[in-house]
C-alpha positions in Angstrom: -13.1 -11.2 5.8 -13.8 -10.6 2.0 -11.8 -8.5 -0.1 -13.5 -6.0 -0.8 -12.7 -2.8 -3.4 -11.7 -0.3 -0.8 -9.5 -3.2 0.2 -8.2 -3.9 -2.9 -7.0 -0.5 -3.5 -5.5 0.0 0.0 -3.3 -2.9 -1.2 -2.3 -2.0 -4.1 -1.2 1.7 -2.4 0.8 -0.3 -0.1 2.4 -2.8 -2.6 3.7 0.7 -4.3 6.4 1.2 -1.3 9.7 0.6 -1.7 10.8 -1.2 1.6 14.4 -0.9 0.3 14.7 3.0 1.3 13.1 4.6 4.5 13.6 7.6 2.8 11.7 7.1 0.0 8.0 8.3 0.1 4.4 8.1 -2.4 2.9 11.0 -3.6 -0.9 10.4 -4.9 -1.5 13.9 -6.9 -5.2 15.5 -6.7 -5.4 14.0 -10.5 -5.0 10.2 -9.4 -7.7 8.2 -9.6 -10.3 8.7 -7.4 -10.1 5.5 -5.9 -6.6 6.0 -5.1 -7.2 8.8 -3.5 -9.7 7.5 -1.1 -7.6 4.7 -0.5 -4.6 7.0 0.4 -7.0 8.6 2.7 -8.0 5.8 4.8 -4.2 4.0 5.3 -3.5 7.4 7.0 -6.6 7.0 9.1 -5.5 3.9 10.2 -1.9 5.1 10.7 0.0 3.2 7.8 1.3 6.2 6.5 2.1 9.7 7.4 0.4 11.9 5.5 -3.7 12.0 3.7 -1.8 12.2 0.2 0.9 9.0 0.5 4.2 10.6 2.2 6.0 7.9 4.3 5.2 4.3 6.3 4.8 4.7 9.9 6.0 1.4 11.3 2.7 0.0 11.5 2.5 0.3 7.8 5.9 -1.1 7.3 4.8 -4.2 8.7 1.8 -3.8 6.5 3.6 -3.3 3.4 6.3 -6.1 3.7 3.7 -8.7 4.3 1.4 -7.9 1.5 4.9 -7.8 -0.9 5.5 -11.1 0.4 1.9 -12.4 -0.3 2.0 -11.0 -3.7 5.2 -12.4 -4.2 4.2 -15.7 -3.1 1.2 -15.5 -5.3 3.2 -14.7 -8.6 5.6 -17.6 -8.5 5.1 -19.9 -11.3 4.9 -23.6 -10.6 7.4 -25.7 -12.6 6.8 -29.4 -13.5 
């Protein structure tokens, strides 16, 4: 599997979730970038999150979004020698 741009921004949408608070939601406004927008469209296809325009994780996307945190937080540690 490559990572391809609608990938890429699916991720980042994801990454932007605070897992910290169930009750706290995304909103990506008609004036977002387009990208974004498509992006937001296609998590709720698959049933990530709740609503075409961000609103909440479903558990599926829960799972989703702690692992890619995880991966990016993996990723930005710095070696130290």
């Amino acid at each position: 599997m490559s990572l391809t741009p609608e990938l890429v921004a699916e991720l980042e949408i994801l990454a932007l979730f605070n897992l910290d608070s169930s009750q706290e939601g995304l909103k990506i406004h008609q004036t977002a970038a387009p990208k974004a927008i498509a992006a937001a469209q296609r998590l709720y296809e698959k049933e990530l999150i709740d609503q075409p325009d961000g609103g909440y994780l479903t558990s599926l996307g829960r799972d989703a979004a702690q692992n890619i945190q995880t991966v990016l937080t993996i990723l930005s540690v710095q070696e130290t020698a």
